[in-house]
C-alpha positions in Angstrom: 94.9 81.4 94.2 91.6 83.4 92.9 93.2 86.8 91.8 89.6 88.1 90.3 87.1 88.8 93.2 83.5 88.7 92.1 81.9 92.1 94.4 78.5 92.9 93.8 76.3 89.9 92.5 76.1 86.8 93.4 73.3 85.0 91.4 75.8 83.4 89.3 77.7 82.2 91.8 74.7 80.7 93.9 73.4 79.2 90.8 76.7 77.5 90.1 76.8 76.8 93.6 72.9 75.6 93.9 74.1 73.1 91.1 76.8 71.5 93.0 73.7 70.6 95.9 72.8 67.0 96.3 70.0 65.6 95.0 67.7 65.4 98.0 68.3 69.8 98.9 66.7 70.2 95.2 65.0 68.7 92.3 67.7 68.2 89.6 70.8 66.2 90.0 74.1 68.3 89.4 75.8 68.4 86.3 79.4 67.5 88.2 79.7 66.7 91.6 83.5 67.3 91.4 82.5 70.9 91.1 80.7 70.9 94.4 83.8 71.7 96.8 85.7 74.5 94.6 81.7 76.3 94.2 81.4 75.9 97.8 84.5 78.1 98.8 83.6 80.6 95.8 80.8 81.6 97.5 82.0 81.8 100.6 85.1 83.6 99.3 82.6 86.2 97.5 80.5 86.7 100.1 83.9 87.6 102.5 85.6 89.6 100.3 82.5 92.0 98.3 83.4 95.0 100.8 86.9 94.2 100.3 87.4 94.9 96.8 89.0 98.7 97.5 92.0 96.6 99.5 92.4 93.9 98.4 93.2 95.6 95.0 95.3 98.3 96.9 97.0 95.6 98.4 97.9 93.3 95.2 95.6 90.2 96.3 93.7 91.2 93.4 94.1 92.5 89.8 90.9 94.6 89.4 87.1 95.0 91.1 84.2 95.9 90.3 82.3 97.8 92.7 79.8 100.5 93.5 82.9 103.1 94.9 80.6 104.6 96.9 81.3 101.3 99.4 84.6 102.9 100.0 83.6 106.8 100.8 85.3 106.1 103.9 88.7 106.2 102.3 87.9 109.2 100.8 84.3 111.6 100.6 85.1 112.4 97.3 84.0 109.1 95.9 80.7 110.4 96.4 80.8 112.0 93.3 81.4 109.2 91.3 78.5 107.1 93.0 75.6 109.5 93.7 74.9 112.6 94.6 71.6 113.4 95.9 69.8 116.1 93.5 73.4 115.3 91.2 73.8 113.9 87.8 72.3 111.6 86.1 73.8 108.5 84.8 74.3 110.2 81.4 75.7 113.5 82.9 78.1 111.6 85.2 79.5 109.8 82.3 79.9 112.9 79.8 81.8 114.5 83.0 83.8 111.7 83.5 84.6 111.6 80.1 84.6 114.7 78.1 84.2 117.1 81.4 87.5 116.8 83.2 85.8 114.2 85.6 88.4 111.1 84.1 91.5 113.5 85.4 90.0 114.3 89.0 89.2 110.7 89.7 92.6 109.0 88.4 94.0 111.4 90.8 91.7 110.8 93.4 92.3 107.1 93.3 95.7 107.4 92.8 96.5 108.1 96.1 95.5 104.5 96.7 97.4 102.7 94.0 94.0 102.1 91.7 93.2 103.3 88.3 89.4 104.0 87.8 87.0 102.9 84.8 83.8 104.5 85.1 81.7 101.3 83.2 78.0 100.7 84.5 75.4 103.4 86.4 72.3 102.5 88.0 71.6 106.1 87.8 69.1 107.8 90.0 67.3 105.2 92.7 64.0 105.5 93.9 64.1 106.7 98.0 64.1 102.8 99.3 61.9 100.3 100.0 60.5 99.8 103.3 59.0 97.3 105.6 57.1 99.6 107.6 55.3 102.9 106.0 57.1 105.8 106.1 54.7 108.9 106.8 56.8 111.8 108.5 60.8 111.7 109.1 60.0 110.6 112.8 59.6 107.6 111.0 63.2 107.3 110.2 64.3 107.0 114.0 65.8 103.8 114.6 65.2 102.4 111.1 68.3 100.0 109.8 68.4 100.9 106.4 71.5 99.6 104.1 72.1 102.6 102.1 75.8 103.7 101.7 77.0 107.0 101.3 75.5 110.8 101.1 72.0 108.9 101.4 73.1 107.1 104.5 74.4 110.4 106.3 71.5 112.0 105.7 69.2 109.4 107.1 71.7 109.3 109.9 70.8 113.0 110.9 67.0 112.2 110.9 67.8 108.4 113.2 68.1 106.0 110.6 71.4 103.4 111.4 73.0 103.2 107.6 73.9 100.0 107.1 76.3 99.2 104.3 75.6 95.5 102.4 76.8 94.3 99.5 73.6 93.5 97.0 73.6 90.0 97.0 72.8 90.3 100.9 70.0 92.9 100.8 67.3 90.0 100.6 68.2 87.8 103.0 68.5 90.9 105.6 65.5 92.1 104.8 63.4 88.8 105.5 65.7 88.2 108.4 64.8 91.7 109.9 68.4 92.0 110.2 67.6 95.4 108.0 64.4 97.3 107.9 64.8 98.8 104.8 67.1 99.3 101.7 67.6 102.0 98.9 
């Protein structure tokens, strides 16, 4: 059984799995074609599982994830603050807090109410306000507009008619040229 669940990005795994392809759905001819059935359920095991991380971890299916936590806000609002907060920290203030400010303390308690222990180990830091199929000229513009941004983002954009979406990275693309989403942070 996989204990390890891969969340956020899938290039690797699609690469591995893009090797495992026969010859005729691409140009080069894979390295193993023994490989092609156990990449094949990786994927699709990823791709189930990246909002999942939170429980499955809870639950003992898996050792450890890796995640943006502000995926799981819904378990509790305070994982906002180790995510984003609009107009909040920076990447390098949120790590001094975490680390010399008191921050490590608050959030081990926070997440131990659900059985996890927290690392604080990557930060995208601040994003830029998305990136849009349609212009965006007044926040009329917003009403009705699928947008996959999670947390305090989302909420807002939900008070000016935006439908937050929540996807896990390696799907914006594909819900994007779908039109599945119109936009994404």
């Amino acid at each position: 059984m996989l204990r390890v669940r891969i969340d956020e990005d899938l290039h690797e795994a699609r690469r591995l799995a893009a090797l495992a392809r026969p010859r005729h759905a691409r140009h080069r001819q894979p390295r193993d074609e023994r490989l092609a059935p156990g990449l094949a359920q990786l994927v699709e095991d990823v791709r189930l599982l990246q909002l999942e991380t939170f429980d499955a971890v809870r639950s003992g299916l898996a050792d450890m994830f890796h995640s943006h936590i502000g995926y799981f806000v819904g378990k509790s609002p305070a994982f906002h603050f180790y995510s984003g907060v609009p107009f909040g920290f920076t990447a390098d203030e949120l790590f001094a807090w975490v680390r010399f400010g008191g921050g490590q303390a608050l959030w081990d308690a926070l997440s131990g109410e659900f059985d996890i222990k927290p690392f604080l180990c990557a930060s995208t830091g601040t994003q830029m306000g998305g990136w849009f199929n349609k212009e965006i000229e007044s926040a009329e513009d917003f009403k009705g507009l699928k947008m996959r941004i999670p947390g305090l983002g989302g909420d807002v954009l939900a008070k000016l008619g935006a439908s937050p979406v929540s996807l896990p990275g390696g799907q914006i693309y594909e819900n994007l040229v779908s039109g599945a989403i119109d936009a994404t942070e």
